[in-house]
N, C-alpha and C positions, 0 to 999 in steps of 0.2 A: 779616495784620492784627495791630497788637498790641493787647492789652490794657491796659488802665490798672489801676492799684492801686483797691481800693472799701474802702468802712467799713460794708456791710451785714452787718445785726445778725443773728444767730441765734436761735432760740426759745427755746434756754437756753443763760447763758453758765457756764464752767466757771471754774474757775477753780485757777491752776497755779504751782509756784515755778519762778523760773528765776533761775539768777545771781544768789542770796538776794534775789530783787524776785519781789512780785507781780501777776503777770499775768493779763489777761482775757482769752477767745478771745472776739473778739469774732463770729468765724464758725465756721458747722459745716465741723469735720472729720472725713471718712469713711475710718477708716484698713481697711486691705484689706492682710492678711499671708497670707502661705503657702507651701508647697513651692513647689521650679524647676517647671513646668508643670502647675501649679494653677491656670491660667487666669487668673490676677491682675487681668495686662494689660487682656488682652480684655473680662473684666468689668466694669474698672473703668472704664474709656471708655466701655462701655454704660451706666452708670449715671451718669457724669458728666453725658453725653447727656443722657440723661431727666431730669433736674434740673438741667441748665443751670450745671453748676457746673463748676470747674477741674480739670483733670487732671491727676496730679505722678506719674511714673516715675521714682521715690527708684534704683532701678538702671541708668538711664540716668546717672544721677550719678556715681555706684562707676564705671561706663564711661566717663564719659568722663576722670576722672580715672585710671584705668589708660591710655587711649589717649595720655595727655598724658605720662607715664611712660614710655612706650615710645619716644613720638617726640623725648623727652630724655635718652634714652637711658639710664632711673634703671634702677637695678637692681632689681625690684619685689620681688625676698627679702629684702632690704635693711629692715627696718623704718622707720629714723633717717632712711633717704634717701627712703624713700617717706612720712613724716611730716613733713620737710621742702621738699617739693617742694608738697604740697596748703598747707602754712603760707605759702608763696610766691608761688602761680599766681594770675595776675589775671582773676575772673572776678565775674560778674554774672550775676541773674535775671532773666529776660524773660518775659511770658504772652503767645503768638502764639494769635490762631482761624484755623483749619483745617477747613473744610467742616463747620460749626459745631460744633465741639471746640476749646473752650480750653483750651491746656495748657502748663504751666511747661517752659521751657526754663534750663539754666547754659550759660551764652556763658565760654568760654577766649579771653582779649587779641577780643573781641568776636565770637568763630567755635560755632558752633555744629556738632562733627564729626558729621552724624547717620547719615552711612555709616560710617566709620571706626570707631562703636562698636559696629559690628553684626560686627565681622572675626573669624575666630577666634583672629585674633593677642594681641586683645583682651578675646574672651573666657577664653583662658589664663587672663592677667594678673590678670581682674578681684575672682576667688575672694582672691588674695594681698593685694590694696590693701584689699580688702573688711573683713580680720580687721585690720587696723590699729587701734589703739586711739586715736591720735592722728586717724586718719578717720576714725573714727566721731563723734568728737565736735566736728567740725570740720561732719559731715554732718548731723549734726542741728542745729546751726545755721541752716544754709543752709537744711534743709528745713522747721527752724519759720515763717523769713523767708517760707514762701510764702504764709503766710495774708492775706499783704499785698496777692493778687491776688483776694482775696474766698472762698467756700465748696469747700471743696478735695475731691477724693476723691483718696487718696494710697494707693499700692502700694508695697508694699516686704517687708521679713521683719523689720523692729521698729518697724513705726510706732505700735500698740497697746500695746507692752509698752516704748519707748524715748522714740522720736519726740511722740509724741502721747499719753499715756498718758492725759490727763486727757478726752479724748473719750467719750463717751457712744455712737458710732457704730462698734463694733469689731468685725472680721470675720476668720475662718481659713479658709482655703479649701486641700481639699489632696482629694487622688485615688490612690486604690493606686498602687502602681510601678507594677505592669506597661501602664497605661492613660497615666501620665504620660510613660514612656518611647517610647509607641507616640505621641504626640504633637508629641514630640521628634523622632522618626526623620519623621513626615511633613513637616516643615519642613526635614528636609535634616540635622538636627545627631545628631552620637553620643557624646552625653554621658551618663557615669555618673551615673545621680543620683543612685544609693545615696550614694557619695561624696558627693555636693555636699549631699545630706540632713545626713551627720555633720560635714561641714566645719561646714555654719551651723549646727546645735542645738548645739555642742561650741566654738566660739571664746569667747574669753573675753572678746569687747568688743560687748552684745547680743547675742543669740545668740538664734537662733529659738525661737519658742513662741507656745505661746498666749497671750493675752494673757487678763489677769483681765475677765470678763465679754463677752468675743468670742464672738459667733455663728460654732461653725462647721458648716462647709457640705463637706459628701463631692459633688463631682461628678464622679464616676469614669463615671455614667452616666448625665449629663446633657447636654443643649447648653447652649449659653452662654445663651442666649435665656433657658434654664428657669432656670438658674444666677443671674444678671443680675437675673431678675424675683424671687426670695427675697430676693436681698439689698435690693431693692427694697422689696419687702414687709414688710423686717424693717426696715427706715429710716422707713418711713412709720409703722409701728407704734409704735417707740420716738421718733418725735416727735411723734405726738399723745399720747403718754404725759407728755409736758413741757409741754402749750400748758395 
């Protein structure tokens, strides 16, 4: 099912420069940053859930634009050729529901790869596209465009401090290594994260952190349940703080 674009208001709007023009959000956004297996994902779907609101995996994006690299055979160490390839590629935002989950999809020449960016052919790639200066700013574009699909909750690792700065709804979530890696290994993957830790806090285009005035959240030794319901807790709190 797709979704349509909405103009529902939010209980406070912010307000943000972009492109020397002043903008309104005219809907809330929940931006959700953290480490690789900080639960992001998983949370952020739970809480879309329970507020009815849209779900944006800002590294589905990064993915699928490396997977679209590969199958053109770019050479993704390439800078130039990897910031000329995303200045090129013809795509578009869709908001499909899913067993009632709305959530932003980018369609490539209208294809949505949604196994292809799960490979680890792909996820190689993806770290490299990611530090691009010229995708990044190509990406937060794209990922402002989604407030077009109404009240967002958006995961990523700069949407607090990049993407979305002007939010009032900003969250970190992160978990010792050895708990994040052990979560890792039960889905099957054996990735450094120490590594992909320094890659994203250390690039020079966005780079992870915290964001000024982000709730964060340790759930090293939580479930998602319990995890989900804070951040819940903390959204309810700070918008009856605005009514």
């Amino acid at each position: 099912m797709i979704c349509l674009p909405t103009e529902r208001p939010a209980p406070k709007m912010a307000v943000s420069v972009r492109q020397n023009e002043k903008q309104i959000l005219k809907n809330i956004v929940i931006a959700i940053d953290g480490t690789s297996a900080s639960g992001k994902s998983t949370n952020a779907k739970l809480v879309a859930r329970a507020l009815g609101y849209v779900y944006v995996d800002t590294g589905a994006m990064y993915r699928t634009l490396a997977w679209y690299c590969l199958k053109k055979r770019v050479d993704v160490t390439e800078e130039k050729a990897v910031a000329t390839t995303c200045r090129h590629w013809k795509t578009k935002l869709i908001c499909v529901e899913n067993n009632g989950l709305r959530a932003v999809r980018l369609l490539v020449d209208d294809y949505f790869p949604e196994t292809e960016i799960r490979t680890p052919e792909t996820a190689a790639a993806v770290a490299m596209v990611a530090a691009v200066p010229k995708v990044r700013e190509w990406m937060k574009k794209t990922q402002r465009d989604c407030i077009q699909f109404g009240n967002l909750v958006m995961e990523g690792r700069d949407i607090g401090t990049n993407v979305f700065p002007e939010t009032d709804y900003k969250f970190y979530l992160d978990a010792k290594l050895e708990e994040r890696s052990a979560r890792r290994a039960a889905d099957g993957v054996n990735e450094n994260l120490a590594a992909r830790d320094q890659r994203d806090s250390q690039r020079k285009a966005a780079p992870l952190m915290i964001a000024l005035g982000a709730k964060v959240i340790d759930n090293s030794k939580l479930t998602s349940e319990q995890t989900s319901g804070l951040l819940l807790a903390e959204i309810h709190k700070r918008m009856a703080a605005v009514i």
